[in-house]
C-alpha positions as CSV (number, residue, x, y, z in Angstrom):
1,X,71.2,114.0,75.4
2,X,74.4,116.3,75.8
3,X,76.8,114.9,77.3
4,X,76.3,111.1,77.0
5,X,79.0,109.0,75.4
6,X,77.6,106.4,73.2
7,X,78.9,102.7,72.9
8,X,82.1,102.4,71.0
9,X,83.4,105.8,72.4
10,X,87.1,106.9,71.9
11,X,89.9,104.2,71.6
12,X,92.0,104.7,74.8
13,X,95.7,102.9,75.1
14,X,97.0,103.9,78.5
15,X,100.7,102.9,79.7
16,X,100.8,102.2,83.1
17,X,102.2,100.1,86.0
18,X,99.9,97.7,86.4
19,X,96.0,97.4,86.4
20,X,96.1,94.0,87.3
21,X,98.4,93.9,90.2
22,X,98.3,96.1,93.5
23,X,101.3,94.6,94.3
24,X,104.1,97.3,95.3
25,X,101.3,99.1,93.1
26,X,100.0,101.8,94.8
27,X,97.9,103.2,92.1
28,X,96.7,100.1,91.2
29,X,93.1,101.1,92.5
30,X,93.1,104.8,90.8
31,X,93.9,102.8,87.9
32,X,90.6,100.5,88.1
33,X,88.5,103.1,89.3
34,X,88.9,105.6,86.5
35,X,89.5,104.0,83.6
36,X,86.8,101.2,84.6
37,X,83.9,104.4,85.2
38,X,85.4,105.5,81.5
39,X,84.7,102.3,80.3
40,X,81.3,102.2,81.7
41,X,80.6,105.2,79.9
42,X,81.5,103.7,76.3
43,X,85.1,104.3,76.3
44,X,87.4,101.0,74.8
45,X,90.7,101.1,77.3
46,X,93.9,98.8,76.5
47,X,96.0,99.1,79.3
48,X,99.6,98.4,78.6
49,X,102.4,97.4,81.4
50,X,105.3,95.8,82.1
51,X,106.2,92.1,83.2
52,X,108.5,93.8,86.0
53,X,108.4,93.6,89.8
54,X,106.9,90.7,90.2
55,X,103.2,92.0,90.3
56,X,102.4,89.4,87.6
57,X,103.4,86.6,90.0
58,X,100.9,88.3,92.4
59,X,97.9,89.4,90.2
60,X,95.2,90.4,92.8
61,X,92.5,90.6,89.5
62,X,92.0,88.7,86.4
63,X,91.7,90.8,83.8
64,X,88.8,92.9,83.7
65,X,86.1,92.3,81.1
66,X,86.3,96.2,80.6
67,X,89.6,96.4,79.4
68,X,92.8,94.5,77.1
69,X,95.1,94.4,78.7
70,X,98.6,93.8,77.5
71,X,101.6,92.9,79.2
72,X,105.0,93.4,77.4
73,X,108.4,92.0,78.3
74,X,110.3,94.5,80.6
75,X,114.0,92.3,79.4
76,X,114.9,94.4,75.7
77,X,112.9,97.2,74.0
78,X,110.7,95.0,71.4
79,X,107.9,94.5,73.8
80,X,107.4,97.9,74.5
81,X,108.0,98.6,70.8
82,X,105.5,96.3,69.9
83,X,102.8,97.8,72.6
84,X,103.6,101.3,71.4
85,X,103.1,100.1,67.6
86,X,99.7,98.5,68.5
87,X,98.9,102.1,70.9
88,X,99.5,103.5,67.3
89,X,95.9,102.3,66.6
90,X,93.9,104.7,69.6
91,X,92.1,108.0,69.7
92,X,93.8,109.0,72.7
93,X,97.7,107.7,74.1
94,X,97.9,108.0,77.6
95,X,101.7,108.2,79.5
96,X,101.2,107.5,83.1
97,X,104.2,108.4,85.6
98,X,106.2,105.5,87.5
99,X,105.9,102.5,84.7
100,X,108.6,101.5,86.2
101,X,110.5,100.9,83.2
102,X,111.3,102.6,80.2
103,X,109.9,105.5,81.8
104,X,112.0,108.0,79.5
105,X,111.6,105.8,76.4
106,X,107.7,105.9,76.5
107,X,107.9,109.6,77.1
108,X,109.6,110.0,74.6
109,X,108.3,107.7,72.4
110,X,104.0,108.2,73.0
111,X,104.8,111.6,71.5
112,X,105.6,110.0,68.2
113,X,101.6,108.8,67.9
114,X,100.5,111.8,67.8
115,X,98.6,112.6,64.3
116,X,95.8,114.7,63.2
117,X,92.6,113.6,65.6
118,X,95.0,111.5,68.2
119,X,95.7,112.9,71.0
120,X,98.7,112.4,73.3
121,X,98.5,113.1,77.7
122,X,100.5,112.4,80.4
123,X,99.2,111.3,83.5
124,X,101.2,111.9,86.7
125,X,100.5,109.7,89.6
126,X,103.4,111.0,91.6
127,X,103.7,114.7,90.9
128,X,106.1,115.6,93.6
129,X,108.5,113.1,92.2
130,X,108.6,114.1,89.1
131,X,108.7,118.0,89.4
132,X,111.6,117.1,91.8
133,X,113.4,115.2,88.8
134,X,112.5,117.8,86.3
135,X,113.3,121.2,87.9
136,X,116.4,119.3,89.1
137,X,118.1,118.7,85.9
138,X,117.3,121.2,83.1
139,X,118.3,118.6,80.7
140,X,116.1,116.4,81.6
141,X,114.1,115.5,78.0
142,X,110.9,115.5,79.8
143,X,111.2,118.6,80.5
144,X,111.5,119.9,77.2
145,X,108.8,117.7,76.4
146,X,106.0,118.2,78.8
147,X,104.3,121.1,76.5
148,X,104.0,118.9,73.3
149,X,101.5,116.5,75.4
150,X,98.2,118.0,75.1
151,X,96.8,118.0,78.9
152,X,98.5,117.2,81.9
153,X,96.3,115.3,84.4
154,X,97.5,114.6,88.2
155,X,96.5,112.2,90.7
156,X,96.8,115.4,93.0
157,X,98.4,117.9,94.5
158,X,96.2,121.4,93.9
159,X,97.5,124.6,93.0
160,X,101.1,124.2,93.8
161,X,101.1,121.3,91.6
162,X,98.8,123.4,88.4
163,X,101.4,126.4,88.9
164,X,104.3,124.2,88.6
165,X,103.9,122.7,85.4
166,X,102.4,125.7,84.1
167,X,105.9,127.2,84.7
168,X,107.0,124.1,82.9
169,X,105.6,125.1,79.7
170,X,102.5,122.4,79.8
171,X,99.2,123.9,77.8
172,X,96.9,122.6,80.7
173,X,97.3,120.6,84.1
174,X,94.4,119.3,86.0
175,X,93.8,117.4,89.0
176,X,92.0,114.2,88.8
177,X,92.2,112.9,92.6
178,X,91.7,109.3,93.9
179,X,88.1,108.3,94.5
180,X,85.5,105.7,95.5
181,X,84.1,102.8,93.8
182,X,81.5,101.7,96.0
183,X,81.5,98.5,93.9
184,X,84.6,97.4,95.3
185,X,84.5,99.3,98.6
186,X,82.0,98.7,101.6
187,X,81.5,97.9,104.9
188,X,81.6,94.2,105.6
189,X,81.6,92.4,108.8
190,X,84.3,92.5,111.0
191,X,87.2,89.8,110.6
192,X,89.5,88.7,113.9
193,X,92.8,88.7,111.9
194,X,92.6,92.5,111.5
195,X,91.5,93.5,114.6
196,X,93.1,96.3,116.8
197,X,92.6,99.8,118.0
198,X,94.5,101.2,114.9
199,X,95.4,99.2,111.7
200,X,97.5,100.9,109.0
201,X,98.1,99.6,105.7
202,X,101.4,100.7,103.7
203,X,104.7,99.5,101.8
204,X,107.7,100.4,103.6
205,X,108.7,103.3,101.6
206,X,111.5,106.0,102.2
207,X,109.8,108.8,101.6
208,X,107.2,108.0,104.0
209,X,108.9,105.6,106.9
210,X,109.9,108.8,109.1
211,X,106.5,109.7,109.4
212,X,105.1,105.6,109.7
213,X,107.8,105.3,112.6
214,X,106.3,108.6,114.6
215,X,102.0,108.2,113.8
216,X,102.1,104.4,113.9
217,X,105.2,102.7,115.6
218,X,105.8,105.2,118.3
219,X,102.4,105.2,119.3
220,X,101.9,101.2,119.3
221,X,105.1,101.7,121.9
222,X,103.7,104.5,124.1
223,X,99.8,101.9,124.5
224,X,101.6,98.6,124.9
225,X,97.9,97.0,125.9
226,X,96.2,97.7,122.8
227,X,97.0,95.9,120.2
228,X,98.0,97.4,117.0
229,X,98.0,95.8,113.2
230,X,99.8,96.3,110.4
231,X,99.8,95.7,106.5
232,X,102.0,96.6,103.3
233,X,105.1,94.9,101.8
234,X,108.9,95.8,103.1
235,X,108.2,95.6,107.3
236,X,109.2,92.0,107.7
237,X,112.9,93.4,107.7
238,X,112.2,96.2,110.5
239,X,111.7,95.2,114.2
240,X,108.5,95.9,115.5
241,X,107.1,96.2,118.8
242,X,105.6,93.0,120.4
243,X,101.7,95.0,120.1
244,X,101.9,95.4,116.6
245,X,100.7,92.5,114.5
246,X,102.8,92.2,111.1
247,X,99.9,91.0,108.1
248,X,102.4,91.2,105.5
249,X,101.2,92.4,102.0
250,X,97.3,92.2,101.9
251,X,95.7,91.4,98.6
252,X,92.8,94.0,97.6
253,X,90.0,91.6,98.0
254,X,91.0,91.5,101.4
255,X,91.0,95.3,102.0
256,X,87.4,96.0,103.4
257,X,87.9,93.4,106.2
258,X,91.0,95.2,107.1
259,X,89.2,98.4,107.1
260,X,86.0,97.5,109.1
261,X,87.7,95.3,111.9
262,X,89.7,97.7,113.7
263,X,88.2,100.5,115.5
264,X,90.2,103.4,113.5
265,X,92.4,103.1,110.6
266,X,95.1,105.3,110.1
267,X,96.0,107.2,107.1
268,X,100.0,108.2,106.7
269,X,100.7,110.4,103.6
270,X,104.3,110.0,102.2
271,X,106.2,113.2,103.0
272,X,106.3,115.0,99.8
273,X,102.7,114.1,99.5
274,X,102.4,115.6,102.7
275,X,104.3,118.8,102.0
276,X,102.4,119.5,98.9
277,X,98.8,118.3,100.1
278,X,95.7,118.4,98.4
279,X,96.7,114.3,97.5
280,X,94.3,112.2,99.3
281,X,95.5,108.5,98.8
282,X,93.6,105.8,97.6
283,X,94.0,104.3,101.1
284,X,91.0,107.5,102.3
285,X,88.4,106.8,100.0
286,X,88.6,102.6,100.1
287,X,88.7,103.2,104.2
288,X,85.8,105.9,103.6
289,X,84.3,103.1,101.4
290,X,84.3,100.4,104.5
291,X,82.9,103.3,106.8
292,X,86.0,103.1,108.8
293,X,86.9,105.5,111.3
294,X,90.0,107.4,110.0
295,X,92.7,109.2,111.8
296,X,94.8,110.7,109.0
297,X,98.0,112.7,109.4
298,X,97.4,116.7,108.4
299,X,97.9,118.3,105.1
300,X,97.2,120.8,103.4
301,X,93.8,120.2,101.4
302,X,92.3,117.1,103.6
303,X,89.1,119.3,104.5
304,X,87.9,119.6,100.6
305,X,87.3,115.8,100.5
306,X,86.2,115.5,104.7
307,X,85.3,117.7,107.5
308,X,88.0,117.4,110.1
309,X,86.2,116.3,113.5
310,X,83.1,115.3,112.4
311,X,84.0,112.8,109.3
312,X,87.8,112.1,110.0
313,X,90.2,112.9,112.7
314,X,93.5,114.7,112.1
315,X,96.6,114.5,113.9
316,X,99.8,116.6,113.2
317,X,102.1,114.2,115.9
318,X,102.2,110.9,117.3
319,X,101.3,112.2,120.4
320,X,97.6,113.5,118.5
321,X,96.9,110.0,117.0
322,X,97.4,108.4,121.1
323,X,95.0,111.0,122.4
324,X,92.3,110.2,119.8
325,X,93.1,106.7,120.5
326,X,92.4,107.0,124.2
327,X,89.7,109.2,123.6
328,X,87.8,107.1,120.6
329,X,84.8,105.1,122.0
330,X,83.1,102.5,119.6
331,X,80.4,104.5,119.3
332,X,81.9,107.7,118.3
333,X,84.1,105.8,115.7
334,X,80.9,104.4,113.9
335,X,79.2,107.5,113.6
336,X,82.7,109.0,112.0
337,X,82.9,106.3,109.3
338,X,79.3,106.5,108.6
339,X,79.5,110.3,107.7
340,X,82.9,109.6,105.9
341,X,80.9,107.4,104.0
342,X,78.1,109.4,103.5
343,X,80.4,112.4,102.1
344,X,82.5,110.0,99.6
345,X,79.1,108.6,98.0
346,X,77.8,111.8,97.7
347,X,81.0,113.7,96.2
348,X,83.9,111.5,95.8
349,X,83.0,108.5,93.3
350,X,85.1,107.1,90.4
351,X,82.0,108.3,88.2
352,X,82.3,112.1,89.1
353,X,85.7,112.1,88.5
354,X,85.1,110.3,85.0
355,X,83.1,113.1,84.2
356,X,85.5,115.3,85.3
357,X,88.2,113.6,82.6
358,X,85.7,113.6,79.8
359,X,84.7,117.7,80.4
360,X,88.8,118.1,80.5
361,X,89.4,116.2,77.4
362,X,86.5,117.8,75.8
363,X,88.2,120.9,76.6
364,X,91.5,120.3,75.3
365,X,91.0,117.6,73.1
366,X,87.6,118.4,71.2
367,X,88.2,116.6,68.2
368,X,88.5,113.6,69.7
369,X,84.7,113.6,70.5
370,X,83.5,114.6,66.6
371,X,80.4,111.5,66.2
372,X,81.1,110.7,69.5
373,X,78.5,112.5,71.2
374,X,74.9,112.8,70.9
């Protein structure tokens, strides 16, 4: 049938942060989502990354059976020479944003592989930070390289995003947003250790604590007799108030009971995120997963992936998140996650947007597919 990839599909080595580790990682579970639906489809992934940050000391998964994945040395450049040498042998050489390391180098360097019948993307899972970097410093060799990669796929950020890069010089640039895997997201039974009135889950970062400190923090001080929990690496260092329960960093496997034990959740997009919109986090679709009850700051974009009011709630102040707080009976919250839920299944799964990745590829990378399909 048209359409269908059979077994033994296109050879895809992707350079990333980690697949393994969600540990200051956040697109850990973009990572696993999409490239494990791609895999399902007949598509062989090696996923390359670095020993760096410590994520390998805190692995949440083994290494999945649908991917090899190889971890190179982030101390001198013959690791990732030696991953970039065995890349050499794939149909399709993928550069994701935010290795971590040698950033430049494998920009630089993934471009090299590209022969008659390979083909060569980059994959940005931070667009905001690296349009900032780029447009900041016309030197920047990135810059000048972004239209040699054949297809430009985001992990968000709409139109202002697509026009950006198309001023860049880049030949195409889709999004490919975050999504569901309903294998590894669904409701379970609530756990004590996460319950609250509002839970949030997310590293200290500076680009997002301003906005942490004014949905989450001030409003755990303003209802001092609810009780309030937190999760995410970097807040041991910050004092909290005495209502907010500090979890420290929460491994994945632990994320659905996080999600279904409070009565909402609350989503916190970092501020260029924010600012740009149309970038729904992971953090949505694995609390949509649960069928929590989300309370999500506003951006620009939220109501294409849920209807505002009926399957999330949106606040644009601190002062919003208390009243739907105060407001929020048990009830009311269970009905919200279970149309959240309903939505997600129905349009946001890691499948659809595999297909999605296929039709672009396809599109802009047709001779990739020649025997391929049937």
């Amino acid at each position: 049938m048209k359409g269908e990839i059979m077994q033994g599909g296109v050879e895809i080595a992707f350079f990333g942060s980690s697949l393994v580790s969600a540990y200051w990682n956040g697109a850990a579970t973009y990572y696993r989502g999409i490239l494990g639906a791609l895999a399902e489809r007949g598509h062989q992934i090696t996923f390359y990354e670095p020993d760096a940050y410590g994520r390998q000391e805190h692995r949440d998964i083994p290494d999945p059976e649908w991917a090899r994945v190889v971890v190179y040395s982030a101390e001198g450049f013959d690791g990732v020479d030696a991953a970039l040498e065995d890349a050499a042998q794939a149909d399709l050489v993928v550069k994701a944003s935010g290795v971590g390391v040698f950033d430049q180098y494998l920009e630089r360097e993934v471009l090299s592989l590209k022969r008659p019948g390979v083909g060569v993307i980059f994959w940005d899972v931070d667009a905001p930070a690296t349009l900032e970097r780029v447009e900041g410093d016309r030197e920047d060799p990135f810059r000048r390289a972004i239209p040699d990669y054949d297809l430009v796929l985001t992990y968000g950020g709409g139109a202002p995003v697509v026009e950006s890069y198309s001023a860049l010089g880049a030949r195409r640039t889709v999004p490919i947003y975050n999504a569901l895997d309903p294998n590894t997201h669904f409701p379970v039974e609530p756990d004590p250790e996460y319950e609250g009135v509002l839970g949030f889950l997310g590293n200290r970062l500076p680009d997002r604590e301003a906005r942490v400190e004014e949905f989450f923090l001030g409003v755990a001080e303003g209802l001092p007799l609810r009780e309030f929990v937190l999760g995410g690496s970097g807040w041991d260092e910050r004092a909290l108030p005495s209502n907010v329960r500090y979890l420290g960093h929460i491994y994945t496997g632990a994320h659905n009971h996080f999600n279904s034990s409070s009565l909402a959740v609350l989503n916190i997009n970092r501020s260029s995120m924010a600012r740009i919109g149309h970038s729904p986090p992971t953090r949505i679709f694995e609390a949509a997963g649960a069928g929590a009850c989300i309370i999500s700051d506003s951006w620009p974009g939220l109501e294409e992936f849920l209807e505002p009011g009926r399957e999330v709630l949106t606040a644009s102040s601190g002062a919003e998140v208390s009243a739907h707080l105060e407001a929020l009976s048990a009830s009311e919250a269970g009905e919200i996650g279970a149309a959240a839920r309903a939505r997600v299944l129905a349009e946001h799964t890691y499948d659809q947007r595999a297909l999605a990745v296929e039709a672009e590829l396809d599109l802009s990378l047709g001779h990739l597919w020649r025997g391929v399909r049937v």
